[in-house]
C-alpha positions as CSV (number, residue, x, y, z in Angstrom):
1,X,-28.8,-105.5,27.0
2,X,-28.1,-101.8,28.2
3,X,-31.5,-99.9,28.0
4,X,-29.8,-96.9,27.2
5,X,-28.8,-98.3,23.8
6,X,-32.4,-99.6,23.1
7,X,-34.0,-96.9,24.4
8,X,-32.9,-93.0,22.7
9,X,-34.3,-91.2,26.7
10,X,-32.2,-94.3,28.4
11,X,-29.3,-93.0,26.6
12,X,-29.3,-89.1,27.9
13,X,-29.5,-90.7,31.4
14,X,-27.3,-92.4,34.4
15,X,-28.4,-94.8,35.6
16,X,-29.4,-93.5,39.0
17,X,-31.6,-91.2,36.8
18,X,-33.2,-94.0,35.2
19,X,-34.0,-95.5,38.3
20,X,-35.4,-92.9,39.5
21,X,-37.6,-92.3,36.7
22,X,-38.6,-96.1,37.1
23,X,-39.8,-95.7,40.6
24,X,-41.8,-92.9,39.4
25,X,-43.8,-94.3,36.6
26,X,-44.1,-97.1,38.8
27,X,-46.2,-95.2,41.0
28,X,-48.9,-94.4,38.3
29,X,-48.8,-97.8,38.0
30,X,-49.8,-98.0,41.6
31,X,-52.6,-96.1,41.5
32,X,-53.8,-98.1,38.4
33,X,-53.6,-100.8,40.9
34,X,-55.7,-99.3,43.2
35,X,-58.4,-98.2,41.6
36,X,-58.2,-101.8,40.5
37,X,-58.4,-103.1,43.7
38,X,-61.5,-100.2,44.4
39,X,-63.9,-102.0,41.8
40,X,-62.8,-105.5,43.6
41,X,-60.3,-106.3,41.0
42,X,-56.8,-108.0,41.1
43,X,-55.3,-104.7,42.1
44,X,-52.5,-104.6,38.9
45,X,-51.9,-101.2,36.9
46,X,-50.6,-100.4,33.6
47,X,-48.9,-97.3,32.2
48,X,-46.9,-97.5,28.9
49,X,-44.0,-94.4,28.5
50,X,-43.0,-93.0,25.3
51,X,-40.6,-90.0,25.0
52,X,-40.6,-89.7,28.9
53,X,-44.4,-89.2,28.9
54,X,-47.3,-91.5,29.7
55,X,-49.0,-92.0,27.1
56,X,-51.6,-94.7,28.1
57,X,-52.9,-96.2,31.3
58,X,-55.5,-99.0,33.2
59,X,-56.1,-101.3,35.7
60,X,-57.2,-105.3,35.6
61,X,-61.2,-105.2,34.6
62,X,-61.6,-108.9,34.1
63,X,-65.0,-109.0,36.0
64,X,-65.9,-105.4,34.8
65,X,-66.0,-106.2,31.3
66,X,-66.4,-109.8,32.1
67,X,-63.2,-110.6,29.8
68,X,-60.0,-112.9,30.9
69,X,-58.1,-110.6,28.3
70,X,-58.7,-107.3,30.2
71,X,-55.3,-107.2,32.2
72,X,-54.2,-103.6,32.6
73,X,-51.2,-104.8,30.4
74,X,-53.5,-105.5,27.4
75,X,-55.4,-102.6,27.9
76,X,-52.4,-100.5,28.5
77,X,-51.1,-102.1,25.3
78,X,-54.2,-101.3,23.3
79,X,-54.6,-97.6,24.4
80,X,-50.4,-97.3,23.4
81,X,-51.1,-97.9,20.2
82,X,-54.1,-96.1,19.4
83,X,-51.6,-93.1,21.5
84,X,-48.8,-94.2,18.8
85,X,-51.2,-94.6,15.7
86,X,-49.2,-98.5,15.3
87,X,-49.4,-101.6,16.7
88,X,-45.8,-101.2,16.8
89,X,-44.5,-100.2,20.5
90,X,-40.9,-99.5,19.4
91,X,-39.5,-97.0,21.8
92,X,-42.3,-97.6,24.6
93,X,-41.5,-98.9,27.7
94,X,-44.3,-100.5,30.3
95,X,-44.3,-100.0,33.9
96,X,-46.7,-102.6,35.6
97,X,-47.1,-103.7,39.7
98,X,-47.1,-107.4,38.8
99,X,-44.8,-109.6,36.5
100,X,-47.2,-110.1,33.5
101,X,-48.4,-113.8,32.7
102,X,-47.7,-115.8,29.0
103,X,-50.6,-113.7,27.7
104,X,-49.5,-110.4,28.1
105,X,-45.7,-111.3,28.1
106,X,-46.6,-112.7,24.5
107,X,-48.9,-109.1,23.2
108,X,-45.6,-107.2,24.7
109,X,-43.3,-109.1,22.5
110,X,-45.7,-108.8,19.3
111,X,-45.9,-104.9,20.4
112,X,-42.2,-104.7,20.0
113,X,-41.9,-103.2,23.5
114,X,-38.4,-102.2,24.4
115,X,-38.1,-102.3,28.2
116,X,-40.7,-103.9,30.7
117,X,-40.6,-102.5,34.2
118,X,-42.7,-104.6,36.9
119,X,-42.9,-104.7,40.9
120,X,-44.4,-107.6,42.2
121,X,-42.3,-111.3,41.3
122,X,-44.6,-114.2,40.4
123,X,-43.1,-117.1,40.6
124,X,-46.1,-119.5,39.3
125,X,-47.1,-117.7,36.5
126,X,-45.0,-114.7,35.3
127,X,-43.2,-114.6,31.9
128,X,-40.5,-112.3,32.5
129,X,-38.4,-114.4,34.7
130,X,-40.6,-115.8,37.4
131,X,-41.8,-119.4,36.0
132,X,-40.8,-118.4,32.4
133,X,-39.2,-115.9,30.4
134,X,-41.5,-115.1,27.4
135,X,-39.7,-111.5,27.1
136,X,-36.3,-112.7,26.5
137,X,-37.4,-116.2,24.8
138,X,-34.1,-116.4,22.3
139,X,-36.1,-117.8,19.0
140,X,-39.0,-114.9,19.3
141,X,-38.4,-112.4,17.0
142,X,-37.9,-109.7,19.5
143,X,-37.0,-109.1,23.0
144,X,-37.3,-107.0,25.6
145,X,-35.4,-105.3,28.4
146,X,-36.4,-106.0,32.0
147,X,-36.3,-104.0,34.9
148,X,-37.3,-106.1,37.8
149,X,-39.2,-105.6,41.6
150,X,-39.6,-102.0,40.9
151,X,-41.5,-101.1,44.0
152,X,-41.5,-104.2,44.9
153,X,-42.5,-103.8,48.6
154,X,-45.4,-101.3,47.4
155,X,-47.1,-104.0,44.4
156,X,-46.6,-107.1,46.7
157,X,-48.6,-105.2,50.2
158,X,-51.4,-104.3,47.8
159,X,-51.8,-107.9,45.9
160,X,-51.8,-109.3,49.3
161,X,-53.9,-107.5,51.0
162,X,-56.0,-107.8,48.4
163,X,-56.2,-111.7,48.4
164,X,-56.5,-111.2,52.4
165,X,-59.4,-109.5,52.2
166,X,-61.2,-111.7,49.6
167,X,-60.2,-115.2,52.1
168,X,-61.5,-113.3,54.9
169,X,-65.1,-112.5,53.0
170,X,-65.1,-116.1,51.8
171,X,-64.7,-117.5,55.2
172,X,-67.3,-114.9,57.1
């Protein structure tokens, strides 16, 4: 599916335009990420666009709010709406550094989200491709465009330095 016909902005654009727009928002998404990855959390970032503006934003706090649900997609998610005044994400797209998992993949679907831009693959465990494809499941009742390793180079470094660091403290 072309996200210029899903997507009213995506339609005024070529797209070289849109990809440079994508590598942009992407960006914020990094420094989501980081400030993730400064309060010692899975360094992933949100940012949900609307219109060509950002109209949320966050970063994993799992062990900050002590909640497995508090990945910057849900959060991003939740501060979209309350932007939007709907649970309904219709002409939103969301940028985030890591392929989102089944949980988030299946809140972006109920959101109505048309596009999802990510960096980082994940094989194991991400539902936009990677192990499975919750976003473009054919009997859900939508489905969203994806944009895929966005970044990529940028979202993988920090996930892995990251994980290096927190191997390296485990075996000190």
């Amino acid at each position: 599916m072309d996200p210029r016909r899903i997507n009213p902005l995506a339609s005024l654009l070529n797209p070289e335009t849109l990809a440079e727009l994508d590598a942009q928002f992407m960006g914020e998404a990094l420094r989501q990420a980081n400030k993730a990855y400064q309060a010692g959390e899975v360094p992933v970032g949100a940012v949900v666009v609307h219109e060509g503006r950002i109209i949320a934003r966050a970063w994993n706090q799992v062990e900050l709010l002590k909640d497995a649900t508090a990945h910057a997609e849900m959060l991003a998610l939740t501060a979209a709406e309350s932007a939007i005044g709907d649970w309904r994400l219709t002409g939103c797209t969301l940028y985030v550094t890591k392929e989102p998992c089944p949980m988030c993949a299946g809140a972006i679907v109920h959101c109505r989200l048309d596009r999802v831009v990510f960096g980082a693959p994940d094989a194991k465990g991400g539902a936009a491709g990677g192990a499975l494809n919750l976003l473009q499941f054919p009997t859900l009742n939508h489905r969203c465009e994806i944009a895929a390793e966005i970044r990529r180079d940028e979202c993988v470094a920090l996930l892995k330095s990251f994980f290096l660091e927190r191997r390296t403290e485990k075996a000190s």
